[in-house]
DOSE-365124 format. One record per residue (C-alpha): residue number from 1; residue in one letter; z, x, y. Coordinates in nm, 3 decimals. Layout:
# DOSE-365124
SITE sevex donu      zz      xx      yy
SITE   NUM    a       Z       X       Y
...
//
This chain:
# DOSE-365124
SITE sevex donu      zz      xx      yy
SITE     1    x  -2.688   0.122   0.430
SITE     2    x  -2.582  -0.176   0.181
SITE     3    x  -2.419  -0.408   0.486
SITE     4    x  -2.137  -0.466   0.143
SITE     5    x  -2.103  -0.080   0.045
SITE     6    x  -2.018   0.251   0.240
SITE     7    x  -1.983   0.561   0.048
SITE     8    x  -1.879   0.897   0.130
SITE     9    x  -2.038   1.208  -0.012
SITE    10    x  -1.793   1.490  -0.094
SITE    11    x  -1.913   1.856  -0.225
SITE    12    x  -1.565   2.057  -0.102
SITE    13    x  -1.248   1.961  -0.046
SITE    14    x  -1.354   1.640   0.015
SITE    15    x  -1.405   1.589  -0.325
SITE    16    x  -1.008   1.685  -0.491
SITE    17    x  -0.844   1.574  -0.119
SITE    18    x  -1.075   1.307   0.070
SITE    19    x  -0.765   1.181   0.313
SITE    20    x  -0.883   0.798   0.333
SITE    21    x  -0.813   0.503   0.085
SITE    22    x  -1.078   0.515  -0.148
SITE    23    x  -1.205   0.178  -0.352
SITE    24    x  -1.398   0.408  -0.601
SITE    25    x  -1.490   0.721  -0.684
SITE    26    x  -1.775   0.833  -0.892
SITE    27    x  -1.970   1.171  -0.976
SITE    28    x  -2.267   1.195  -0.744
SITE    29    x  -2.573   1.419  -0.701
SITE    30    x  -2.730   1.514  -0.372
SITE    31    x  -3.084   1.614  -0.377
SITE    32    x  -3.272   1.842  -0.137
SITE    33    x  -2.923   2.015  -0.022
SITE    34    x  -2.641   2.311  -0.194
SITE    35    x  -2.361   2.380  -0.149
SITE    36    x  -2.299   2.743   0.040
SITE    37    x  -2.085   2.977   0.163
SITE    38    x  -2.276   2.919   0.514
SITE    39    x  -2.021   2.871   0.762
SITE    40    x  -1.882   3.100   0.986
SITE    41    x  -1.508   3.096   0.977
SITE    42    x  -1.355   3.218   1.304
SITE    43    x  -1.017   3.025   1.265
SITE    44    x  -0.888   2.913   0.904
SITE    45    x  -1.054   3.161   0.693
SITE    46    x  -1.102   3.486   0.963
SITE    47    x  -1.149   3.566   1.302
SITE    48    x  -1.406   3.588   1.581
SITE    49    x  -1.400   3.933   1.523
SITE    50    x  -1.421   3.910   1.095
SITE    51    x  -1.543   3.571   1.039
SITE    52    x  -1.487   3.452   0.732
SITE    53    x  -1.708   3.198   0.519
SITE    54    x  -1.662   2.796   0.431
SITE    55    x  -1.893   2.551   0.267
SITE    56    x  -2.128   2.417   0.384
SITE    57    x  -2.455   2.146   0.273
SITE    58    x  -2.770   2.358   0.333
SITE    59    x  -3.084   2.265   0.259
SITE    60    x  -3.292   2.304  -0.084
SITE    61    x  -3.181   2.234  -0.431
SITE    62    x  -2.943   1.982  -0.519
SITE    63    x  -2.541   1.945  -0.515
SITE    64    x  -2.297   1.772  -0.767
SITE    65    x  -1.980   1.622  -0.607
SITE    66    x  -1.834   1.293  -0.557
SITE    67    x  -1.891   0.997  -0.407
SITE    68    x  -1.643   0.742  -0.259
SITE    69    x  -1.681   0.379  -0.174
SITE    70    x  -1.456   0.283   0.069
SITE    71    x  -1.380  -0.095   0.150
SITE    72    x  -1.569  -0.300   0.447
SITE    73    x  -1.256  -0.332   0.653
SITE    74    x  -1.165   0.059   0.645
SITE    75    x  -1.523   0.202   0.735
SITE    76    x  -1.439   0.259   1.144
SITE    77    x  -1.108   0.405   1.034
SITE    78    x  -1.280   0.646   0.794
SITE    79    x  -1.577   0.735   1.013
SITE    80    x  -1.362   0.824   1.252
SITE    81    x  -1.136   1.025   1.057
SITE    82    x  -1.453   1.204   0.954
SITE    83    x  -1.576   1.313   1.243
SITE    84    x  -1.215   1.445   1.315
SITE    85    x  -1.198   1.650   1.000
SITE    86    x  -1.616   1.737   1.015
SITE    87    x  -1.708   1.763   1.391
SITE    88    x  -1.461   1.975   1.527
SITE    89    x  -1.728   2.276   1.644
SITE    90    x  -2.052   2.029   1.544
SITE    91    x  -2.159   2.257   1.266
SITE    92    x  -2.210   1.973   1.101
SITE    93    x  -2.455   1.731   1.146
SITE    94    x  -2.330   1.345   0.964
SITE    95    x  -2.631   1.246   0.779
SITE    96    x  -2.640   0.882   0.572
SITE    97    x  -2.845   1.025   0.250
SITE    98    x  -2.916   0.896  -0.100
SITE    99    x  -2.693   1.016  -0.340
SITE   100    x  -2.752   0.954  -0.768
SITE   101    x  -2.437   0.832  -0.889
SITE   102    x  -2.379   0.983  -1.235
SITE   103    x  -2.534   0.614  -1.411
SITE   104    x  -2.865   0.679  -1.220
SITE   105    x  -2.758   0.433  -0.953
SITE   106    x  -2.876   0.577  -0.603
SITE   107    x  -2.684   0.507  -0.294
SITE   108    x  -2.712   0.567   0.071
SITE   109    x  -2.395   0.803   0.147
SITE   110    x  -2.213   0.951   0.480
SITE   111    x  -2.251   1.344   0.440
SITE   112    x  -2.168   1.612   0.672
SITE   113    x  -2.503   1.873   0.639
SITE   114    x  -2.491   2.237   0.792
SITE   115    x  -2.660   2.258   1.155
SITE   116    x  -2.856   2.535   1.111
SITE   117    x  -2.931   2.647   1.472
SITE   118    x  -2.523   2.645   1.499
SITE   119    x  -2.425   2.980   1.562
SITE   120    x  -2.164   2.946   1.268
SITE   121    x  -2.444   2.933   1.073
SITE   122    x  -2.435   3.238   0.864
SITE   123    x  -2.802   3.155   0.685
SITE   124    x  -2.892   3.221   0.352
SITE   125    x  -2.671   3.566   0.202
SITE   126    x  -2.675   3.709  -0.080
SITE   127    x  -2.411   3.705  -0.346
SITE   128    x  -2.289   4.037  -0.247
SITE   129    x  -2.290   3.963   0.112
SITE   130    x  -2.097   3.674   0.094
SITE   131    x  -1.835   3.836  -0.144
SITE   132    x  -1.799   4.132   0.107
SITE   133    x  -1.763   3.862   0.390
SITE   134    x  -1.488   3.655   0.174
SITE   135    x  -1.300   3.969   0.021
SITE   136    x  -1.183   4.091   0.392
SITE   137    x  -1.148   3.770   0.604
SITE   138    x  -0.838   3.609   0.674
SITE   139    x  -0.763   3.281   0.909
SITE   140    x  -0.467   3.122   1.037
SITE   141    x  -0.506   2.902   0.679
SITE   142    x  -0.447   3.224   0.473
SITE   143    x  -0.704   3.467   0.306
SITE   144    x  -1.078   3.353   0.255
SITE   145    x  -1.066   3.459  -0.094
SITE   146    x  -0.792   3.191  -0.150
SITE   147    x  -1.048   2.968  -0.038
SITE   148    x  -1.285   3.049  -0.249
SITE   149    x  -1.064   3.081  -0.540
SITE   150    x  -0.933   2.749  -0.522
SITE   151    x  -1.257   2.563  -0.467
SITE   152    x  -1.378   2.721  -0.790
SITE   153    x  -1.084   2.656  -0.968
SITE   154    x  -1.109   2.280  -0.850
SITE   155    x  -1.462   2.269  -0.930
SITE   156    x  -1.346   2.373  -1.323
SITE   157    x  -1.095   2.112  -1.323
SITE   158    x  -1.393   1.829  -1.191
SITE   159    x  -1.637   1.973  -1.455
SITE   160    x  -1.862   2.071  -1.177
SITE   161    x  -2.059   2.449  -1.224
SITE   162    x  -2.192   2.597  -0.904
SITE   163    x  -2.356   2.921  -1.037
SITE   164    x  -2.403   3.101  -0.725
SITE   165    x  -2.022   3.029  -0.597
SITE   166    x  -1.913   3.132  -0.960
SITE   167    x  -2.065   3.451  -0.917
SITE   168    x  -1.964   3.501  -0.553
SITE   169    x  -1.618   3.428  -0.664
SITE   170    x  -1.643   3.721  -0.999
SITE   171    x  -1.778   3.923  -0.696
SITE   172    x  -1.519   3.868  -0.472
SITE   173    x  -1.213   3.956  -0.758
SITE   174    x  -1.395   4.305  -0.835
SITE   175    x  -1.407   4.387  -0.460
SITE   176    x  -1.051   4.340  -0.438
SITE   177    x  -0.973   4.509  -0.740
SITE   178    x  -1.150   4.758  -0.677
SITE   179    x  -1.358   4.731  -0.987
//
């Protein structure tokens, strides 16, 4: 890493609520992972006995989010608020990666990846899988669907599409309608 620059990579929440002092923020890509519904919820979004799902950074493809530079003097603060927030179980694994910075400008960036042989790992599911997954899961943080709903919704807002999430999500409202 740049011994001048640390940046954060942010594909979730991270992105619309990153909880450190940022210096700058910029649209980012991140090659070689997605973002997925591949995390096994067993507290906020369901229970041990009806996980539900949370995003995660699983491999192939690419991801648009945000990255965040963050100022020499507050990177041990931040990592370690990081690991708080990311390492809790370890289904993460913090990676350093190059991320494209929307003017072509690559940068090495702190991102949290999915641990595959985790057993939160829920794998690779299908659209309708997830949906049933999300539509009937609920956490001590409220309903997975509200989870889902308002990462797409902030998504929107940040010009960001995620095609597979979208239609998750447009799966998800027709299994609780009952449409």
């Amino acid at each position: 890493m740049d011994s001048n620059e640390f940046w954060v990579f942010g594909y979730g929440s991270l992105m619309w609520n990153p909880g450190f002092e940022v210096e700058e923020s910029r649209p980012a890509r991140l090659h070689g992972f997605r973002r997925s519904l591949c995390v096994r919820s067993w507290v906020h979004r369901g229970t041990p006995d009806h996980p539900g799902l949370v995003l995660g950074l699983d491999r192939g493809g690419s991801c648009r989010g945000m990255a965040f530079r963050v100022s020499p003097e507050r990177w041990g603060a931040v990592v370690d608020y990081l690991r708080e927030r990311e390492l809790v179980t370890h289904v993460y694994k913090e990676r350093t990666l190059p991320v494209t910075l929307g003017d072509g400008l690559r940068k090495p960036a702190l991102a949290y990846v999915i641990d595959r042989a985790h057993h939160q790992y829920a794998g690779a599911l299908s659209v309708e899988e997830a949906a049933i997954a999300v539509s009937t899961a609920e956490g001590k943080s409220g309903p997975n669907t509200e989870y889902v709903t308002n990462t797409l919704a902030h998504l929107r807002e940040m010009g960001i599409r995620d095609h597979w999430l979208e239609d998750v999500g447009r799966s998800v409202e027709r299994l609780v309608n009952g449409g």
